[in-house]
VOGU-3710 file (C-alpha; in Angstrom, 3 decimals, decimal comma):
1> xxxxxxxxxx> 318,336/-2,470/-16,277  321,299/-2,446/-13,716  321,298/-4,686/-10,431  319,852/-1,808/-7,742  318,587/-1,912/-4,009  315,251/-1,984/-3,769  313,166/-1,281/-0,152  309,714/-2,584/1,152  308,997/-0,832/4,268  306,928/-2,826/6,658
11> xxxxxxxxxx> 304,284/-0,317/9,037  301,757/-1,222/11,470  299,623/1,599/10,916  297,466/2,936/13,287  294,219/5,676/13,475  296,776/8,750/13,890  298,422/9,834/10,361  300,968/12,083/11,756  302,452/8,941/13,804  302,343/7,145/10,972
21> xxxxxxxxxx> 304,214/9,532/8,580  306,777/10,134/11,158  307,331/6,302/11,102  307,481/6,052/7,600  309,942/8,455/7,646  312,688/7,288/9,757  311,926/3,946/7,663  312,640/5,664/4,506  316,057/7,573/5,663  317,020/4,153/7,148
31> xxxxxxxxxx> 316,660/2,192/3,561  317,973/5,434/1,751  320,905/4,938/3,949  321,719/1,593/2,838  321,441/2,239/-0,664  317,853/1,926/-1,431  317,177/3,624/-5,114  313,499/2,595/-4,641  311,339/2,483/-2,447  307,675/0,582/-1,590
41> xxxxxxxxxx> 305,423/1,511/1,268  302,083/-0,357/1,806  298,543/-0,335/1,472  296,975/2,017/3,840  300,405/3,744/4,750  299,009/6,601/6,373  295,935/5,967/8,237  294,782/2,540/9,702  291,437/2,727/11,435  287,787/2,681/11,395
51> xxxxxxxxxx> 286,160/3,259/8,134  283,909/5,765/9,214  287,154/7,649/10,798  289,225/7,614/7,697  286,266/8,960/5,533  285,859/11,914/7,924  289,033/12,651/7,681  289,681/11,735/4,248  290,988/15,118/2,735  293,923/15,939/4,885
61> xxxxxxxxxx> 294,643/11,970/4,842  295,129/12,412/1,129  296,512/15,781/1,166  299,328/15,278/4,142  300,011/11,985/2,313  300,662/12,905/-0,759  302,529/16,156/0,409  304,823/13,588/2,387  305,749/11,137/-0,617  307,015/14,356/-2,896
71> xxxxxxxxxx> 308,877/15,781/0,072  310,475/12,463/0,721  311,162/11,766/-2,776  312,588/15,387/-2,709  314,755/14,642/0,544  315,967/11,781/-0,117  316,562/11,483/-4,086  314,836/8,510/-4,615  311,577/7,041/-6,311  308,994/6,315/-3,998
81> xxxxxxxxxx> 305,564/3,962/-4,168  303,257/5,439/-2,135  301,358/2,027/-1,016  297,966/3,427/-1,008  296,146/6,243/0,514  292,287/7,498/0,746  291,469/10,136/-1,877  287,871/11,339/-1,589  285,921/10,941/-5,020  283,676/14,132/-5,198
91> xxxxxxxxxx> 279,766/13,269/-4,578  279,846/10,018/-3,069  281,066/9,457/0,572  283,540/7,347/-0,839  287,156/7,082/-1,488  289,881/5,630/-3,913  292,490/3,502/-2,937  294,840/5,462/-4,576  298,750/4,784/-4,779  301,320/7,009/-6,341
101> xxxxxxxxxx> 304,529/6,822/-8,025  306,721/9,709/-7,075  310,177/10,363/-8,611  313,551/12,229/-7,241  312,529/15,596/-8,230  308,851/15,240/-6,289  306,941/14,554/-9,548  304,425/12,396/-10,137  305,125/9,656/-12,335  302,075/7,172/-12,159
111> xxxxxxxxxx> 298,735/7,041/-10,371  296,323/4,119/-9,788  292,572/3,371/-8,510  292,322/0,367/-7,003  290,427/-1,824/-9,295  289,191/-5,105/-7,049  288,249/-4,340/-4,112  287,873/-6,653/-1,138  284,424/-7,732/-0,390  284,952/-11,157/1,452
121> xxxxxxxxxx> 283,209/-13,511/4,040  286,116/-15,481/5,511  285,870/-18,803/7,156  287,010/-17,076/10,676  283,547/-15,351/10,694  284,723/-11,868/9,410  282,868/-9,828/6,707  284,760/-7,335/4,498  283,095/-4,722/1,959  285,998/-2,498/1,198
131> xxxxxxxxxx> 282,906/-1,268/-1,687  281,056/-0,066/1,471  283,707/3,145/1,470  285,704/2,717/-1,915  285,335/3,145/-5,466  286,605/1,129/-7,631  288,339/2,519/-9,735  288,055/1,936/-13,772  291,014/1,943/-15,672  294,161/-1,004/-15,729
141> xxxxxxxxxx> 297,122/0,056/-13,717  300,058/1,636/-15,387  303,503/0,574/-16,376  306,044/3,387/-15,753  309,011/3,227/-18,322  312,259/3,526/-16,306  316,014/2,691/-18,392  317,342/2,999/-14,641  314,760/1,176/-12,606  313,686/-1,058/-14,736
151> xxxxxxxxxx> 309,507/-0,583/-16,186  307,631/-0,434/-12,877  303,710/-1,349/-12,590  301,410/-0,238/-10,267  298,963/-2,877/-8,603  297,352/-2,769/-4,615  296,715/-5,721/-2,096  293,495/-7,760/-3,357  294,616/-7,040/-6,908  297,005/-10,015/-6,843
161> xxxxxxxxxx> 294,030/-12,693/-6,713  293,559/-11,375/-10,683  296,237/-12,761/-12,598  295,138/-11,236/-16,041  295,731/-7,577/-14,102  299,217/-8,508/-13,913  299,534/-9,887/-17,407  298,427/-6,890/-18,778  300,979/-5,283/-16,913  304,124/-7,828/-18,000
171> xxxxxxxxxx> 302,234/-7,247/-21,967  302,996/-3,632/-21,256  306,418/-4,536/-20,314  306,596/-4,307/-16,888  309,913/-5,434/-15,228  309,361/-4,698/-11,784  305,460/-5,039/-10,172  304,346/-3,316/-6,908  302,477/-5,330/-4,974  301,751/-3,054/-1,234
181> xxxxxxxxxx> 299,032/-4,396/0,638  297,238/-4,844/3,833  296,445/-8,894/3,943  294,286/-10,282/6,502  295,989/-12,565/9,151  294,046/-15,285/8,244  294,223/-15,613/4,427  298,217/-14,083/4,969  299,438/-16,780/6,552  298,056/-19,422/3,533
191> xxxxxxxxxx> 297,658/-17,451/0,511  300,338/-14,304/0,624  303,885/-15,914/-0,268  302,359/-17,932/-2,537  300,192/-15,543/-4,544  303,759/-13,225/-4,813  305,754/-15,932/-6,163  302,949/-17,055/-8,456  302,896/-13,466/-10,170  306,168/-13,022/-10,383
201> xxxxxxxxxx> 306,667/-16,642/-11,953  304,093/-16,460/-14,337  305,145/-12,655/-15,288  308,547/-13,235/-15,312  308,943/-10,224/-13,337  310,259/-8,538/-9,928  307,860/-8,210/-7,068  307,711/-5,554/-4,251  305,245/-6,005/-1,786  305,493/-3,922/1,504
211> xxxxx> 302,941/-4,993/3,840  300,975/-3,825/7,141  301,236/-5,502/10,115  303,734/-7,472/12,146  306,353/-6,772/14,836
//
């Protein structure tokens, strides 16, 4: 694997998925323009809001998003991680949090369900159920095989609490490991840095990890 520039484009998205896509987009073109080969967006790229919001309008969140990533992939010749997204599992009310892995030509290289979801008291009074909305989804994240890139695996946010997840992905050979999330501010500020460093120590691999929030 060559040295290459690598991206991790930082959003603060909000409820309005055409904003957002338009910001990704100048974000994009403005890593693609200095040299990015690949590039990482976070969890949640295209719609941040209430949960009851981004289930009603969880088909064209899913469709417009993954429309954007192959028509940015397309634009701008380069791979693209499509931090995560909503995509509406049939019969439930519910949602994956799906990412994607999207290469120059607009193909789809690798998909993955998020498998732990984040159902959390936390000591600043604040109860999450991501379950409450999301399914889990039921298969190990993939390791896309990539002489150029280097072998890139697929994991999202919470997932990075679970170190056997990611030694399953450096047993499949993973070089480089996606990490796009949308960390609370409270266990961020202790637990984020740390938790990177830890899986890329123990792994022995890269880490990308574009993240929500910030100025």
């Amino acid at each position: 694997m060559k040295s290459y520039l690598a991206a991790a484009i930082q959003l603060t998205s909000v409820p309005d998925l055409h904003k957002n896509l338009a910001q990704a987009e100048e974000l994009i073109e403005l890593a693609v323009r200095q040299g990015a080969e690949l590039v990482g967006l976070p969890e949640n790229f295209s719609y941040m809001g209430e949960e009851k919001d981004k289930l009603a309008q969880g088909d064209a969140i899913a469709l417009e998003s993954e429309k954007f990533l192959k028509k940015m992939a397309q634009r701008f010749q380069v791979t693209i991680l499509g931090g995560s997204f909503p995509l509406p599992v049939d019969n439930t009310g519910k949602v994956y949090n799906t990412t994607l892995l999207i290469d120059p030509s607009g193909q789809e290289l690798a998909r993955y369900y998020k498998v732990h979801l984040f159902d959390v008291d936390v000591p600043d009074g604040n109860t999450y159920r991501e379950s409450s909305t999301v399914v889990a989804g039921t298969q190990l994240p993939p390791v896309h095989f990539s002489e150029k890139l280097g072998n890139l695996g697929l994991s999202i946010c919470y997932d990075v609490r679970f170190p056997e997840l990611y030694r399953h992905l450096a047993e499949k050979g993973a070089d480089v490991i996606f990490i796009p999330a949308a960390f609370t501010a409270f266990t961020g500020k202790d637990h984020w840095q740390v938790l990177l460093q830890a899986r890329a120590i123990e792994n022995t691999a890269y880490v990308i990890a574009p993240a929500q929030t910030g100025n």
